[in-house]
N, C-alpha and C positions, 0 to 999 in steps of 0.2 A: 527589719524593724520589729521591735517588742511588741506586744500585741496591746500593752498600758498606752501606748504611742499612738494607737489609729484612730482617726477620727476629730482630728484638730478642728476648732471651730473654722479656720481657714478654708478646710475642705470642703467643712460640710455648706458654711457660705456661697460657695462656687455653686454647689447643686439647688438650683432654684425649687425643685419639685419636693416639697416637704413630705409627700407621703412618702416617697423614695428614700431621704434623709429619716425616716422615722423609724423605717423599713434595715435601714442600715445599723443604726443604733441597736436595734432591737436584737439583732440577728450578732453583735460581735457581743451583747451581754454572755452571763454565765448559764448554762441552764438553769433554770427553777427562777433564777431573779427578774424571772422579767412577767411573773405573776401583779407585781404591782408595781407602782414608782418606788414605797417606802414599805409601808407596812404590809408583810406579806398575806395577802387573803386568798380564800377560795378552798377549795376543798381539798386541803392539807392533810395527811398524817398527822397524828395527836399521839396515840398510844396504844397500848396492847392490852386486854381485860382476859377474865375467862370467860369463856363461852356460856351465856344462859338461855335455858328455853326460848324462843319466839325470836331467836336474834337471826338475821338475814343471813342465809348461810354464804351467801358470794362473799362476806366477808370476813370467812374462815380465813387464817392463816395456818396453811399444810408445813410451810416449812418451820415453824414455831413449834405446830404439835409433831413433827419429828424430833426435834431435840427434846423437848419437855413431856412428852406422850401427854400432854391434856392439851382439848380444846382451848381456843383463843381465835380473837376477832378483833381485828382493827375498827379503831375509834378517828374520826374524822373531826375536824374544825369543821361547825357547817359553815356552808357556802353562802355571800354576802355579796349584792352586787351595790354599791354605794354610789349615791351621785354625788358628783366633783365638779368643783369648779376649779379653775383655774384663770387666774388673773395676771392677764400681761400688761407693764406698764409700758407704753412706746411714747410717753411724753417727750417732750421734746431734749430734756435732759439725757435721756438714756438713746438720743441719738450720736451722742460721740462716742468718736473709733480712736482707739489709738493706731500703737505703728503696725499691730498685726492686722488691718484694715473690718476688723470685723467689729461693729457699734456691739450696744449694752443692748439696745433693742432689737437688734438682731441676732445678739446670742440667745435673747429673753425667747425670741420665735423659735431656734430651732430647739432651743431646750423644751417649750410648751409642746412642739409639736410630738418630741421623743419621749415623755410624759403621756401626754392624751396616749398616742400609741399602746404606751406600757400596759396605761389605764384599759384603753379597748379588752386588749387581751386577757390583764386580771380579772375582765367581768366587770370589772366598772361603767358607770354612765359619763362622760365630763363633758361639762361646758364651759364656756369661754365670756370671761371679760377681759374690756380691749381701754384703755386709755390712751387713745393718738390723737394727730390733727383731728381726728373727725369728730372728738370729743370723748368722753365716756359712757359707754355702753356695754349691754347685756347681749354679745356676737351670737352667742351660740346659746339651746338652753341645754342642760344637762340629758344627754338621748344615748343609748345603747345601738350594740347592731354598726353592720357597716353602712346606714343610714347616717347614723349619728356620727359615726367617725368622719364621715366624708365633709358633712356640715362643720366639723371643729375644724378639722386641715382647710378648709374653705375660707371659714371665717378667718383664719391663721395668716393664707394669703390675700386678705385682703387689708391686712393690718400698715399703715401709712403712719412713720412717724413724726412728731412734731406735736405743738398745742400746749398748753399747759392746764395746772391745776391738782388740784388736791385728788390722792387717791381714794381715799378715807369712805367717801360716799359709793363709790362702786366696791368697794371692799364689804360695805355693810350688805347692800343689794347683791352682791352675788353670793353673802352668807346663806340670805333670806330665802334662795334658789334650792338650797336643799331642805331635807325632809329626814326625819330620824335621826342615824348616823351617816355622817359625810363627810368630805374632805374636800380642802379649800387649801388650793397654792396660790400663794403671792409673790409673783417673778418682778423685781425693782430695783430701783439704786436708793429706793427711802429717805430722798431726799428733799424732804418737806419744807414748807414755809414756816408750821408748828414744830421746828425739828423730829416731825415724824409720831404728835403724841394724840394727835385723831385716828391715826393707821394704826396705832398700838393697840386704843380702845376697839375701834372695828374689829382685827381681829381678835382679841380675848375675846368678844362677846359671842363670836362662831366657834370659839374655845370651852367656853362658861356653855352650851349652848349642845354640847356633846361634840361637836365635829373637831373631827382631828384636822389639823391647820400648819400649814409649814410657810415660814418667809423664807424667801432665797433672794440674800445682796447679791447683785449684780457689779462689779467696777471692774474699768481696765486698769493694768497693770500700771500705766499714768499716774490713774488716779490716789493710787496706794503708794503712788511714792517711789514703786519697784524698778522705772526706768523710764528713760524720757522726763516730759515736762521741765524743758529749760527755764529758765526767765523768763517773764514776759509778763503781759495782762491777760488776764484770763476774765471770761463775761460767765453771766448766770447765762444758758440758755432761754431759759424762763422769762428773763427780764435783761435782755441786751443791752439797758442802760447801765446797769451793774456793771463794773470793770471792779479786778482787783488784782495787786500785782502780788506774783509771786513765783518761785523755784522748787515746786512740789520733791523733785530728786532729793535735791540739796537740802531743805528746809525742814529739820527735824520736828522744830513747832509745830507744822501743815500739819507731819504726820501724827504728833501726839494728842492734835484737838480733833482728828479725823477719826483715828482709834477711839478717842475720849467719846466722839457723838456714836460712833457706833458701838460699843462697847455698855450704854446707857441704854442704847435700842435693845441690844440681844438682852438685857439684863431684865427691861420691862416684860418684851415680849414673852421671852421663858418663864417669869413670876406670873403670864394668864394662860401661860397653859402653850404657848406657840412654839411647832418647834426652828431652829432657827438655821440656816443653812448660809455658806459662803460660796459665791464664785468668781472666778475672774474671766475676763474673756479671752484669755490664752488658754482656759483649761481643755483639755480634751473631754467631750463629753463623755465617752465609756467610762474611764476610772473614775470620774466626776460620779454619773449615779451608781455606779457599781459600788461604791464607797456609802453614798448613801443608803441603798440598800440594803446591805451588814450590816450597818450602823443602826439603823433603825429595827431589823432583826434580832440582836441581843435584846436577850430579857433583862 
C-alpha cells in the first residue's frame, strides 16, 4: 500500500480513542509539517547575516564560515504560540454517512482532533466549539500543555450529533476567544437556512480582526453527486417535514445549483480574507492535510 493510501476515514472510524487516531495522523505526516495544521510557525530557520558584535554565538554557523572564511549567524522566525479555536459542526445535518459508513460529523471529529494534535505540538493553545444535540457551545477554552490537550480530545469525545440551528453565532463567540493573533477552524457542510451569509459575516469579522481563519466543507461523495444517491425523497434533516425528490448521481441540475451555492460561499468567504478548504469523507486524512500544509506554505 502507497503511503498516500494510509489512513482512510474508515479506519481511523473503527479506533474510537481519538488521542490514538491523532497520534497516528501525526506520526505518518512529513517531517517538519507537522509544526502546525496550515501556516508553518515556531522557531523556523529564516536566513543567514554576517556575524555582528554582541550576536549570540551558539548561533554561529561553522559550516558557512568554512566555505565563505567570514563569520555568519542564523536568523530565526520568532516563536509564536497563538490561541485557536476550532469549531466543529455535528448538527444534525452533518450526521449522514454515506456508503463508506463514515458521517460528515464524524469525519469533522477525527479531523478536529488530528488538528488540535498538530496544533499541540506547533505550540499552539486550541480550543473547541461544538454544535450538536446538546446545542451550541464553548467545549473547550483555548489552553496549552498536555493539560489543554487532554481537555480538547475530551471535549472531542463527548461531541453527540444531532439538533439544529445556525452556526453563525458560535462562530462569532469562538472568534471573540482569542486575543492578538489567532486562528479559527470551521469544520461544516455550510449549509444554512441564510444559505450560509451569517457564517460568512462571522467569519470575516475574526478575518478583519487579525486572525487567520480557514472553512473546511465537509460532504460525502452522495452529496457531490460522485456516486450513489439513486431516486428517491430526500428530507432536510433539520426539518423532517421537508421531503424533496430527487437523483443526485443522475441529475446534472442537483449538481450545477450545488456547485452554484458553494462556489458563491468560497467566493464571499475569500473576498473577507477566509481561507477556504474542501473535503469529502472518503478522503484519507494524511494527504488531505499534508496537501494543506504545502499549500498554505508557498509564499
Amino acid at each position: 500500500m502507497r503511503r498516500s493510501e494510509l489512513l482512510p476515514p474508515e479506519l481511523l472510524d473503527g479506533l474510537r480513542d481519538l488521542d490514538w487516531v491523532a497520534r497516528m495522523v501525526a506520526r505518518g505526516l512529513d517531517p517538519g509539517l507537522h509544526r502546525s495544521p496550515f501556516a508553518g510557525m515556531g522557531e523556523d530557520f529564516e536566513r543567514h547575516r554576517p556575524y555582528q558584535q554582541g550576536d549570540d554565538l551558539r548561533h554561529l554557523d561553522w559550516r558557512v564560515m568554512a566555505r565563505a572564511d567570514r563569520l555568519h549567524v542564523r536568523r530565526y522566525r520568532e516563536t509564536t504560540h497563538l490561541k485557536a479555536m476550532v469549531v466543529v459542526d455535528a448538527s444534525a445535518s452533518m450526521d449522514f454517512a454515506g456508503e463508506s459508513g463514515v458521517s460528515k460529523a464524524r469525519f469533522a471529529i477525527l479531523l478536529a482532533a488530528s488538528l488540535g494534535h498538530l496544533m499541540h505540538m506547533g505550540g499552539d493553545h486550541p480550543g473547541l466549539g461544538v454544535l450538536d444535540s446538546g446545542g451550541s457551545r464553548l467545549a473547550a477554552s483555548p489552553t496549552g500543555g498536555r493539560e489543554g490537550r487532554g481537555r480538547f480530545l475530551h471535549a472531542l469525545e463527548g461531541v453527540a450529533p444531532g439538533g439544529s440551528g445556525s452556526l453563525a453565532p458560535l462562530v462569532a463567540r469562538a472568534g471573540g476567544q482569542l486575543r492578538g493573533r489567532g486562528r479559527l477552524v470551521v469544520l461544516s457542510d455550510f449549509l444554512e437556512d441564510d444559505e450560509g451569509e451569517a457564517l460568512v459575516v462571522a467569519m470575516g469579522q475574526s478575518a478583519s480582526a487579525g486572525h487567520e481563519v480557514t472553512a473546511v466543507r465537509i460532504l460525502t461523495p452522495e452529496e457531490l453527486g460522485a456516486r450513489g444517491g439513486g431516486e428517491g425523497l430526500y428530507l432536510d434533516p433539520e426539518a423532517p417535514s421537508r421531503r424533496i425528490p430527487g437523483a443526485p448521481s443522475r441529475d446534472r441540475e442537483y449538481q450545477r445549483r450545488l456547485e452554484a451555492y458553494y462556489q458563491r460561499l468560497r467566493r464571499e468567504a475569500r473576498r473577507k480574507g477566509v481561507a477556504w478548504r474542501e473535503a469529502r469523507t472518503d478522503d484519507p486524512l494524511l494527504p488531505l492535510i499534508r496537501r494543506w500544509v504545502r499549500e498554505s506554505a508557498r509564499p
